[in-house]
C-alpha positions as CSV (number, residue, x, y, z in Angstrom):
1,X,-96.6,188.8,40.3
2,X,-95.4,192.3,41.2
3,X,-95.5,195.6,39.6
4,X,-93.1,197.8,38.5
5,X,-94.3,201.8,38.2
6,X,-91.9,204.0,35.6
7,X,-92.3,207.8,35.9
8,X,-89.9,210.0,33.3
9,X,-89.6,213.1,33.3
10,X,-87.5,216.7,33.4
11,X,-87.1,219.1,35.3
12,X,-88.1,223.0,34.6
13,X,-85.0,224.8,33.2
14,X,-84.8,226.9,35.8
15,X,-85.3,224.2,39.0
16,X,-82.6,224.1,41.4
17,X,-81.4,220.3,41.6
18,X,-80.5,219.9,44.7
19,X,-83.3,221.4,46.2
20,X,-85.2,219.0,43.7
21,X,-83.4,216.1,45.3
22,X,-84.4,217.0,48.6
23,X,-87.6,217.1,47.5
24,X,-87.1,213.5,46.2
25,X,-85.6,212.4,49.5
26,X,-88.8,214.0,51.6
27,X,-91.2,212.1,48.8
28,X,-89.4,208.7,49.4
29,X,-89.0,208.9,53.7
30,X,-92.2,211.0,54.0
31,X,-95.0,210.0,51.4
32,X,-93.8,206.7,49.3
33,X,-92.5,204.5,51.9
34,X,-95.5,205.1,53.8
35,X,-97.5,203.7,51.1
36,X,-99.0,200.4,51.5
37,X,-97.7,197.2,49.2
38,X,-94.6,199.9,48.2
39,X,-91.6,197.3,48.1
40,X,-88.7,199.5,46.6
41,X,-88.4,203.1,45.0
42,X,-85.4,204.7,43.6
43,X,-84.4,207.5,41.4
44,X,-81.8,208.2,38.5
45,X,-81.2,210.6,35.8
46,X,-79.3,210.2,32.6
47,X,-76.7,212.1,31.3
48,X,-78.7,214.0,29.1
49,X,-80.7,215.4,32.0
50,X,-83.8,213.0,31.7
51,X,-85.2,211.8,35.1
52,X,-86.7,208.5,36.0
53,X,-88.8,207.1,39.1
54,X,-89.0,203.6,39.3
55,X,-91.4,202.1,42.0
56,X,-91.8,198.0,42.6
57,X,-94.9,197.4,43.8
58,X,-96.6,194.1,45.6
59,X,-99.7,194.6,43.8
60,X,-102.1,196.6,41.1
61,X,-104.3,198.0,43.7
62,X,-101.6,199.1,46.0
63,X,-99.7,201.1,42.8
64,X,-103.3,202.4,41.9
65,X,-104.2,203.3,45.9
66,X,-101.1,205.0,45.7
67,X,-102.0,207.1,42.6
68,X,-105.6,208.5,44.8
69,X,-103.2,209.8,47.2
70,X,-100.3,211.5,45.4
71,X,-102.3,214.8,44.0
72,X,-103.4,215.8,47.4
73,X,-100.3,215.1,49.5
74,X,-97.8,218.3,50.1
75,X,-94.6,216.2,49.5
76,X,-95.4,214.9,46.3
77,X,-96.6,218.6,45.3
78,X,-93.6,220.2,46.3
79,X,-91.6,217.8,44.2
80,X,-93.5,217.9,40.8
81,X,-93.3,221.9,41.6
82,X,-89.7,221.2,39.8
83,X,-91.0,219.2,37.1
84,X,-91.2,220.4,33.9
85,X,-95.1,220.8,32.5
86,X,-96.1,218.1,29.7
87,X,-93.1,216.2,30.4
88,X,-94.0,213.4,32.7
89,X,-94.8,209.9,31.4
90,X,-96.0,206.9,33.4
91,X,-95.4,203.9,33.1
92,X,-96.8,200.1,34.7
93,X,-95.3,197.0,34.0
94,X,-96.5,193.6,35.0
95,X,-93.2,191.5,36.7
96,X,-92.9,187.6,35.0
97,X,-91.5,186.0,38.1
């Protein structure tokens, strides 16, 4: 069984998106894919502007490992630096095959 990490969000109003998405782009090659039990990330936004990370993980512990690390690494920092304050919602579903 494998779990599946949601993380919504916006952005501030005044947050440059494409320096946002490089931001993204440094999280996934520099930070997430280094993560242990990390099997596939990707990112989307809807049309109304709402953002959405969604993480598959092998395991529990490795999502939760994961979470230890993410306040005190820079390229996570930089990128909820766009995010807009009390917006952020997470998230874990359990997979059922």
């Amino acid at each position: 069984m494998a779990v599946i990490e949601t993380m919504t969000f916006a952005l501030r109003p005044d947050a440059d998106e494409e320096a946002f998405l490089a931001a993204d782009r440094r999280v996934q090659v520099d930070f997430a894919y280094q993560q242990p039990g990390l099997l596939r990330r990707t990112t989307a936004r809807d049309r109304a502007g709402g953002w959405i990370v969604v993480d598959l993980w092998r395991s529990d512990d490795d999502a939760d490992a994961m979470g230890e690390r993410w306040d005190t690494a820079p390229a996570p920092a930089a990128l909820m630096a766009f995010v807009a304050t009390g917006t952020v919602q997470v998230h874990r579903y359990e997979t059922l095959d």
